[in-house]
Biopython code that builds the backbone (N, CA, C, O; Angstrom):
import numpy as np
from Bio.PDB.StructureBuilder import StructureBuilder

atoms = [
    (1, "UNK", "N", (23.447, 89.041, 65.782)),
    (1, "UNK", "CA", (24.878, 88.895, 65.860)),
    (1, "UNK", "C", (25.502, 89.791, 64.791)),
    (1, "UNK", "O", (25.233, 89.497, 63.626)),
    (2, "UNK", "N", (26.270, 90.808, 65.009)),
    (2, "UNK", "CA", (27.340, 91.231, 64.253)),
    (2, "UNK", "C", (28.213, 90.308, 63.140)),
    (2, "UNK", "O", (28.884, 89.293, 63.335)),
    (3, "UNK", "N", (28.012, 90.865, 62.214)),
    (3, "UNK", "CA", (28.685, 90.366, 60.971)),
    (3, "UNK", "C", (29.942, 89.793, 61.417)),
    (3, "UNK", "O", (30.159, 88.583, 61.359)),
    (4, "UNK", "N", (30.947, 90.817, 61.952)),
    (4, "UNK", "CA", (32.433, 90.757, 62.091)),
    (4, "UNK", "C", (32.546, 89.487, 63.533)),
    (4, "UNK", "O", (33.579, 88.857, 63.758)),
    (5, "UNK", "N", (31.357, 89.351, 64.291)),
    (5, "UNK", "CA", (31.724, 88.460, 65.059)),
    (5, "UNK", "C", (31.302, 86.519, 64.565)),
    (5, "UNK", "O", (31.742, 85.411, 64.873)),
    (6, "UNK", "N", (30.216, 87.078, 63.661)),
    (6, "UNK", "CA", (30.394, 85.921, 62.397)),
    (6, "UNK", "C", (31.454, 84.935, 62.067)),
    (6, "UNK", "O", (31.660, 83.724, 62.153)),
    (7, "UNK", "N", (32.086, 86.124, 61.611)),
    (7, "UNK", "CA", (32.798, 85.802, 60.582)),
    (7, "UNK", "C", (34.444, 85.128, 61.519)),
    (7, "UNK", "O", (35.389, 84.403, 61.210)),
    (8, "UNK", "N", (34.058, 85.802, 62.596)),
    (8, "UNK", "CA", (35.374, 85.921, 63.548)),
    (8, "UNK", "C", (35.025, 83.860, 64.200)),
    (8, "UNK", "O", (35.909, 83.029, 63.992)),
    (9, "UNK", "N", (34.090, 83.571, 64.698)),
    (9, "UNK", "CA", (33.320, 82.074, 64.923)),
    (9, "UNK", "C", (33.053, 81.188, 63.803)),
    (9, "UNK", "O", (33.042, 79.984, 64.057)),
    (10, "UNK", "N", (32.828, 81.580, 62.561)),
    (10, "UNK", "CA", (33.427, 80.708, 61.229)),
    (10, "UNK", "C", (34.679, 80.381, 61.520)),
    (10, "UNK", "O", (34.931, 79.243, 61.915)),
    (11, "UNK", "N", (35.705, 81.375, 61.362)),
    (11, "UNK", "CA", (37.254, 80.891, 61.391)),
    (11, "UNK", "C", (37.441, 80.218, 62.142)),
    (11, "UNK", "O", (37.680, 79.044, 61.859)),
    (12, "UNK", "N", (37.416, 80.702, 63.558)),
    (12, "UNK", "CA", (37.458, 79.990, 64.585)),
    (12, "UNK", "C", (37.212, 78.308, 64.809)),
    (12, "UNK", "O", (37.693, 77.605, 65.698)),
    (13, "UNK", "N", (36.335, 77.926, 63.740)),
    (13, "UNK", "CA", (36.113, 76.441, 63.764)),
    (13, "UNK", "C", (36.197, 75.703, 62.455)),
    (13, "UNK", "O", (35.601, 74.743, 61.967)),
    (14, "UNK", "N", (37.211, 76.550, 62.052)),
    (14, "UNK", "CA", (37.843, 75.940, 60.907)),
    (14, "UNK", "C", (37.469, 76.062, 59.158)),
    (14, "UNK", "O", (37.813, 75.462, 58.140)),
    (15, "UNK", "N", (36.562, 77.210, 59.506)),
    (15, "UNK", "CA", (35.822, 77.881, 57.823)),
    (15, "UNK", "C", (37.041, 78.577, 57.675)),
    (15, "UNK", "O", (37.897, 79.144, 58.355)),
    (16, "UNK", "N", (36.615, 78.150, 55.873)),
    (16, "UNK", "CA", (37.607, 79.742, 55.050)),
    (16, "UNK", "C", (37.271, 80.339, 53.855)),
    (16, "UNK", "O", (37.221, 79.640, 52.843)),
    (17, "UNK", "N", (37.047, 81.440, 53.811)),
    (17, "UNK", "CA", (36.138, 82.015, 53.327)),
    (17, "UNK", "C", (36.796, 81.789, 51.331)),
    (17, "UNK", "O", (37.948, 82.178, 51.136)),
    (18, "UNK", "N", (36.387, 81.479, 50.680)),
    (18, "UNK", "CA", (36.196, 80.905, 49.419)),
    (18, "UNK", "C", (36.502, 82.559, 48.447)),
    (18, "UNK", "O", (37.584, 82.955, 48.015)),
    (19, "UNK", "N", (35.320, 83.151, 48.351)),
    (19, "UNK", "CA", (35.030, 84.208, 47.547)),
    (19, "UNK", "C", (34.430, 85.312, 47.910)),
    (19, "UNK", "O", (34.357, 85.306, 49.139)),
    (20, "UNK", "N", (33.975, 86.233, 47.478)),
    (20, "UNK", "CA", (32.924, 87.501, 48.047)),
    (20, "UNK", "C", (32.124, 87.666, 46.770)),
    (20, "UNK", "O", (32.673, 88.123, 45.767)),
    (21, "UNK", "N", (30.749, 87.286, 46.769)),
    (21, "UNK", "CA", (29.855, 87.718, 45.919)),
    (21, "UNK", "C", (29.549, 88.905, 46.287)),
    (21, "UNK", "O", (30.080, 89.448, 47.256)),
    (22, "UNK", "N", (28.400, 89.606, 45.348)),
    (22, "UNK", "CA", (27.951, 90.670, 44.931)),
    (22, "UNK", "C", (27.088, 91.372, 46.553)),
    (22, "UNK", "O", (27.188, 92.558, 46.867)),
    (23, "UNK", "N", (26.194, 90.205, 47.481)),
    (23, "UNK", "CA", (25.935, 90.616, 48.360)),
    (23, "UNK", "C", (26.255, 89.503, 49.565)),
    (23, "UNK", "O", (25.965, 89.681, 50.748)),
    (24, "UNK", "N", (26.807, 88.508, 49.108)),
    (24, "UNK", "CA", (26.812, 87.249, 49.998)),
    (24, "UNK", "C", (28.490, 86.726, 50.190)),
    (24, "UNK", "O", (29.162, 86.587, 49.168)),
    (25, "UNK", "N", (29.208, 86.407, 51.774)),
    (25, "UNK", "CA", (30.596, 85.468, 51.590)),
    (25, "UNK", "C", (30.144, 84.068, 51.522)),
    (25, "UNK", "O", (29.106, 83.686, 52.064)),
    (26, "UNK", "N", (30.796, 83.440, 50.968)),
    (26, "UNK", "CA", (31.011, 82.055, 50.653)),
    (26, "UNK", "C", (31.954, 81.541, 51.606)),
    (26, "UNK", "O", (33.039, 82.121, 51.609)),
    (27, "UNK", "N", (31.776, 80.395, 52.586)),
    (27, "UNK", "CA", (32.810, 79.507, 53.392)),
    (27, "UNK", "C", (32.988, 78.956, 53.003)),
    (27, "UNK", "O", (32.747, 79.159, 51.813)),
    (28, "UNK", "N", (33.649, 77.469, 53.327)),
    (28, "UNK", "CA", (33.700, 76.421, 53.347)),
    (28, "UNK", "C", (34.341, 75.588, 54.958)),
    (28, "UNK", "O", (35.144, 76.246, 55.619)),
    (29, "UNK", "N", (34.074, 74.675, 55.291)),
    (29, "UNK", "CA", (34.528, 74.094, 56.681)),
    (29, "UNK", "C", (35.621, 72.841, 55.373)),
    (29, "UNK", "O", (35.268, 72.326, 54.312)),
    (30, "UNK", "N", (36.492, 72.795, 55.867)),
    (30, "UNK", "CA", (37.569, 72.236, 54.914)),
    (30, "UNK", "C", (37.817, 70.930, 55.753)),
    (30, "UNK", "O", (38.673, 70.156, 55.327)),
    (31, "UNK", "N", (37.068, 70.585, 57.036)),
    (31, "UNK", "CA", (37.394, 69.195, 57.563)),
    (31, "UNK", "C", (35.938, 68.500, 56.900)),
    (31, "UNK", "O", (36.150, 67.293, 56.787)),
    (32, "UNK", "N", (34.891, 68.759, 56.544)),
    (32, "UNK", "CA", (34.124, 68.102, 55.883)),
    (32, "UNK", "C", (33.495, 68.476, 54.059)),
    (32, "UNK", "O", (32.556, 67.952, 53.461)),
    (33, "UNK", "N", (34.257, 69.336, 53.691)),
    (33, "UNK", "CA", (34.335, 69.878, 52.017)),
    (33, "UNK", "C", (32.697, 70.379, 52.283)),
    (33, "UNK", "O", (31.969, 69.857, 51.439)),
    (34, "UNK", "N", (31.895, 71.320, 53.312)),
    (34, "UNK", "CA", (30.592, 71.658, 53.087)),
    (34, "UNK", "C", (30.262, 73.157, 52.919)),
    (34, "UNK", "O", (30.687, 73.771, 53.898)),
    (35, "UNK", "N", (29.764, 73.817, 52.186)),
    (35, "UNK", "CA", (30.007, 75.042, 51.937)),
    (35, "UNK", "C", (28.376, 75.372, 52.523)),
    (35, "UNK", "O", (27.378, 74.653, 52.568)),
    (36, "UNK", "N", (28.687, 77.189, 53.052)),
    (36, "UNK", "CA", (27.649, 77.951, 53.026)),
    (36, "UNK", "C", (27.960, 79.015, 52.631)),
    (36, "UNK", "O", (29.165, 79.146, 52.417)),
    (37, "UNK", "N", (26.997, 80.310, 52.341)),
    (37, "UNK", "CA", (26.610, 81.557, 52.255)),
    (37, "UNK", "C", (26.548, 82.582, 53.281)),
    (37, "UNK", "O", (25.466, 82.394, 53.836)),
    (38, "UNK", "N", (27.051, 83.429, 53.753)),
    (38, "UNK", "CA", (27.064, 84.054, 54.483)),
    (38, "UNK", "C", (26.386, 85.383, 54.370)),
    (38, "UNK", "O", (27.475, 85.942, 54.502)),
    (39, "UNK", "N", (25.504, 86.451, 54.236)),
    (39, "UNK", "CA", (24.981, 87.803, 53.957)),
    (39, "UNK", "C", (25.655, 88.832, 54.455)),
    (39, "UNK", "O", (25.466, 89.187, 55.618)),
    (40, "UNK", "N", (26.629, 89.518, 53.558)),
    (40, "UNK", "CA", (26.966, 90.595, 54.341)),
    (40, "UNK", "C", (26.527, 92.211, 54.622)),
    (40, "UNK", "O", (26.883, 93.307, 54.190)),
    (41, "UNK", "N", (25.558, 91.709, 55.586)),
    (41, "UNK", "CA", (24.599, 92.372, 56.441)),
    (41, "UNK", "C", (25.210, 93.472, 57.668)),
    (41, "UNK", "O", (25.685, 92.688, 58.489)),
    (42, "UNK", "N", (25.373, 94.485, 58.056)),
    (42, "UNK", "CA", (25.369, 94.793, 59.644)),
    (42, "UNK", "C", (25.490, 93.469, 60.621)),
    (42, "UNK", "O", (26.498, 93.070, 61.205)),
    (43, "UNK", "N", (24.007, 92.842, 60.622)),
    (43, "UNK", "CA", (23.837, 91.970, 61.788)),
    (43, "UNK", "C", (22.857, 90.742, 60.872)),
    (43, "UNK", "O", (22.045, 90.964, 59.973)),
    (44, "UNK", "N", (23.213, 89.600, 61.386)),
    (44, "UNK", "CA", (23.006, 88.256, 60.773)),
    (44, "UNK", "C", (21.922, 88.030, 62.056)),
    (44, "UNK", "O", (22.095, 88.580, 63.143)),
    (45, "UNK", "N", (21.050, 87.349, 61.832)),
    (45, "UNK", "CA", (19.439, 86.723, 62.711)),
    (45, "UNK", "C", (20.298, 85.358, 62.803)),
    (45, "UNK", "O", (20.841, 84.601, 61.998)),
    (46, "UNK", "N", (20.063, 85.476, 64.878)),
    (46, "UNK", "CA", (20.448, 83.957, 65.367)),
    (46, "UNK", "C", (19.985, 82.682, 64.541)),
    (46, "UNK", "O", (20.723, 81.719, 64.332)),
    (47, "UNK", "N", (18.975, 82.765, 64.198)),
    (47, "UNK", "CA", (17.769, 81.578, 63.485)),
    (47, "UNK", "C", (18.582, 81.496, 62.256)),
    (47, "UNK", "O", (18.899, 80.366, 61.885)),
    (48, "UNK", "N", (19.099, 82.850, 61.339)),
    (48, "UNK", "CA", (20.032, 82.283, 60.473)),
    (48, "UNK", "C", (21.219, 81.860, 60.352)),
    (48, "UNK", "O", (21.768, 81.512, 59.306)),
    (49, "UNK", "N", (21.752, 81.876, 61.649)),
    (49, "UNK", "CA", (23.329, 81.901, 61.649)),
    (49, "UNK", "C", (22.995, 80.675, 61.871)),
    (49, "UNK", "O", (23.277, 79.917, 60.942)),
    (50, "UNK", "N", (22.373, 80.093, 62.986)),
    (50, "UNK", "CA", (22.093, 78.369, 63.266)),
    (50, "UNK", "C", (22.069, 77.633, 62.393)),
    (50, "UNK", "O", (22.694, 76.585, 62.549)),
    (51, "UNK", "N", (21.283, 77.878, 61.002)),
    (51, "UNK", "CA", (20.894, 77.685, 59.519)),
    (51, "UNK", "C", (22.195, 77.470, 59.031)),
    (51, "UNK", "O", (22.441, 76.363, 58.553)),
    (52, "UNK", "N", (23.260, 78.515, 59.073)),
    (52, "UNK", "CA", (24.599, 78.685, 58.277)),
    (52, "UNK", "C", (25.964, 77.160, 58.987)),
    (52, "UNK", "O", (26.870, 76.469, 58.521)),
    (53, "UNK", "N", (25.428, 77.318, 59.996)),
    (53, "UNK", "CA", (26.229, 76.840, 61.324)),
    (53, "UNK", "C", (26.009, 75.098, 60.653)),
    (53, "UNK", "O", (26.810, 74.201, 60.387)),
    (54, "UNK", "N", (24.765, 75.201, 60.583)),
    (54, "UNK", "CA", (24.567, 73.641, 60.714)),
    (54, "UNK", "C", (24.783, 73.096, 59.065)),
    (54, "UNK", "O", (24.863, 71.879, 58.896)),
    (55, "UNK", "N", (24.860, 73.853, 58.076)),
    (55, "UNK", "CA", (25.265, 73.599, 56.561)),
    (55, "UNK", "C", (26.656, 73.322, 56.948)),
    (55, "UNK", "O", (27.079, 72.294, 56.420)),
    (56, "UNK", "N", (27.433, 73.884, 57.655)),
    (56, "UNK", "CA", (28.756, 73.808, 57.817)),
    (56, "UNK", "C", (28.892, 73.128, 58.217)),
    (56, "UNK", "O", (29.839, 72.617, 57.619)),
    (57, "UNK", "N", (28.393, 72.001, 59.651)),
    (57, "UNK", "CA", (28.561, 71.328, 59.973)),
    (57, "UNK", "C", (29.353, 71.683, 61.750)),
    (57, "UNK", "O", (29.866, 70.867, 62.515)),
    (58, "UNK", "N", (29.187, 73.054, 61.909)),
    (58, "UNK", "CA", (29.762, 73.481, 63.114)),
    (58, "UNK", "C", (28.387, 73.132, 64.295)),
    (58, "UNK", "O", (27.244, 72.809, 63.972)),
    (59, "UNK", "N", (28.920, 73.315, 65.707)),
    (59, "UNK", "CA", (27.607, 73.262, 66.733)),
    (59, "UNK", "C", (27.865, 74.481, 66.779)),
    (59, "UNK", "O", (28.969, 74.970, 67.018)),
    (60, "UNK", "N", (26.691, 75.152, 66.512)),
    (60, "UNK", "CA", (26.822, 76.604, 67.439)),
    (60, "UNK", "C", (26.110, 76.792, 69.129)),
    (60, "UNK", "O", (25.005, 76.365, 69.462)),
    (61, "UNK", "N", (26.765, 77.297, 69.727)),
    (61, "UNK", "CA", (26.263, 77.619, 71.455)),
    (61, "UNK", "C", (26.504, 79.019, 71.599)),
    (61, "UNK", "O", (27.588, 79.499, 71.270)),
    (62, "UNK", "N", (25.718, 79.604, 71.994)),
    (62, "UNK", "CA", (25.541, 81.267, 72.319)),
    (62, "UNK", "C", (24.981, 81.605, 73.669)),
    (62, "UNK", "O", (24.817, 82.781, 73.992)),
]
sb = StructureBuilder()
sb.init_structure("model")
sb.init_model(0)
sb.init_chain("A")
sb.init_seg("    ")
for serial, (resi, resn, name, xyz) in enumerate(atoms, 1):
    if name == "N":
        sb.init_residue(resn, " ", resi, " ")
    sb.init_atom(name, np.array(xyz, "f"), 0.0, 1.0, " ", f" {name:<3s}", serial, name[0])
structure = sb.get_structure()
């Protein structure tokens, strides 16, 4: 998955992005106060986005 479409399906379900580290974004889903890490990579691995998805507390379906 493309970074920018990431980031575009975070928002979308209610993440907001916190900060920008050195190689990583920071979310947060603000209906349950749960934060993840995001890599800003080209392209993010399904297996990790699922990983990111489910810290957040989002369902992801692809």
């Amino acid at each position: 998955m493309k970074i920018r479409d990431a980031i575009s399906f975070l928002r979308k379900n209610g993440c907001i992005l916190i900060r920008e580290g050195a190689r990583h974004s920071i979310f947060v889903n603000q209906a349950n106060n749960k934060t993840s890490t995001l890599p800003r990579h080209n392209k993010v691995d399904d297996f990790l986005f699922k990983k990111i998805c489910r810290d957040l507390g989002i369902e992801f379906k692809r």
